[in-house]
N, C-alpha and C positions, 0 to 999 in steps of 0.2 A: 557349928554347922558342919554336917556330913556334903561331900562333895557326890552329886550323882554320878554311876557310873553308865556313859551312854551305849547302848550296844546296837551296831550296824554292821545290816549282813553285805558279804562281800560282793563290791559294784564291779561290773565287768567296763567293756569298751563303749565310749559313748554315755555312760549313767545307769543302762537298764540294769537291773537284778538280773542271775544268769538262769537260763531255764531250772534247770533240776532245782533251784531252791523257791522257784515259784508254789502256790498252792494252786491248782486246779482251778478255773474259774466255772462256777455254776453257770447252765444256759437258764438266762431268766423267761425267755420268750421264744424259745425254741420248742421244735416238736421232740417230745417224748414220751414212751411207752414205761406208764407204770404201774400194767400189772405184765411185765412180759420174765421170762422163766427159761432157763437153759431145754432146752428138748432130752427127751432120754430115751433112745432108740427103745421100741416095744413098746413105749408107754403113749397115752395121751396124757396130760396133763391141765388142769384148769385150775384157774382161783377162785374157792368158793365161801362166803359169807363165815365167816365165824363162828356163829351163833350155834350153841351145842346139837341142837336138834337139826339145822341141819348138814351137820358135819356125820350124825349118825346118820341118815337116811342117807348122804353121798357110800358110807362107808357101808350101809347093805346093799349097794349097785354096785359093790366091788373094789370103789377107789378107797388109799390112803392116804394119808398126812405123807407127805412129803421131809424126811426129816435131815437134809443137808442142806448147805447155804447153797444161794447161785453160783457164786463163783468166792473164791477168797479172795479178803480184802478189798470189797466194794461197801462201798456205805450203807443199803440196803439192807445187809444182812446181818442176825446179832452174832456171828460164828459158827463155825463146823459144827455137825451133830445139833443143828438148833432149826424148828418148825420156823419155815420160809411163810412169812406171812407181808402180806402190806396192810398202810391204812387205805378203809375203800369208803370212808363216810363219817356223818355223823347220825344216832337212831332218832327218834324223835323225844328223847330226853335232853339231847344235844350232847351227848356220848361218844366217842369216837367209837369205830367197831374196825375191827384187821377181816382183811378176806387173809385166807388161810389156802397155801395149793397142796390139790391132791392131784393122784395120777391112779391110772386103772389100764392094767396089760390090754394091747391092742385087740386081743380076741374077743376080752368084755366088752369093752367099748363098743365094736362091731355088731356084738349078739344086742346090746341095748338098743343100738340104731335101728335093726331090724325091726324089732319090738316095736320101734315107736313106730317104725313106718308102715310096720302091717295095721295097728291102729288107727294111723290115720288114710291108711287106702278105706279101710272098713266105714268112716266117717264118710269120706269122701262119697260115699258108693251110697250109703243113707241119703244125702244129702242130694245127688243124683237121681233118684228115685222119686222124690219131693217126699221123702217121710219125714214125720219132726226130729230132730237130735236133740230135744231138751224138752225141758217141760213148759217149753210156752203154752199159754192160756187158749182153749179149746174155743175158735172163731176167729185165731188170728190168720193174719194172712201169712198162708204156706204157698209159692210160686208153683204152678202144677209143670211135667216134664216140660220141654218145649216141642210140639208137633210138626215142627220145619223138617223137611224131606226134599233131597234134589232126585230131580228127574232129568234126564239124557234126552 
């Protein structure tokens, strides 16, 4: 018979293990952010779905793949020079799927806001009016303006 060799790491004052040889302890029931992303001045940045199509549709709005880690040497990430992705689910094959971050310079982002938001004054103002905004079925009930007027 071979004699085991035991190996114990070095006990400081009192019993405890000394900090620096401790491992990190995961928060099991704490709050934390896991889809959040270093900021990158000029840029917006988001994490969007994986899924090939629509990482092209992000990518004709201007954004791209994000292709460095958050920070080094954090768990999260698989190393420098490598697409920052997390897991954000499972699809309904029961597949896990990564959201993937991209980023797009502050001026696109901006001119896209715009965009959306002259479309939806445009809705708005439809909608104000009591015209239909869709093809609901001709006899449904559309709400007409409202006639209320203050008088002095």
């Amino acid at each position: 018979m071979t004699a085991e060799k035991k190996v114990t790491a070095p006990v400081a004052e009192g019993g405890a293990t000394p900090e620096p040889q401790r491992r990190r302890r995961a928060s099991v029931g704490g709050f934390s952010l896991k889809l959040d992303a270093e900021e990158r001045p000029g840029h917006k940045r988001r994490f969007v779905n994986g899924q090939p199509q629509r990482i092209q549709m992000m990518e004709e709005l201007g954004y791209r793949i994000v292709q460095n880690a958050t920070a080094e040497g954090t768990m999260r990430t698989q190393g420098l020079g490598s697409t920052v992705a997390r897991h954000a689910g499972i699809d309904n094959e029961g597949k896990p799927y990564q959201a993937v971050l991209m980023e797009t310079p502050d001026h696109l982002y901006a001119q896209g806001e715009t965009e959306k938001e002259d479309g939806r004054k445009a809705f708005e103002e439809t909608i104000r009016r009591g015209l239909k905004t869709d093809d609901t079925p001709d006899g449904a009930y559309i709400p007409s303006p409202s006639q209320i007027s203050r008088t002095g």
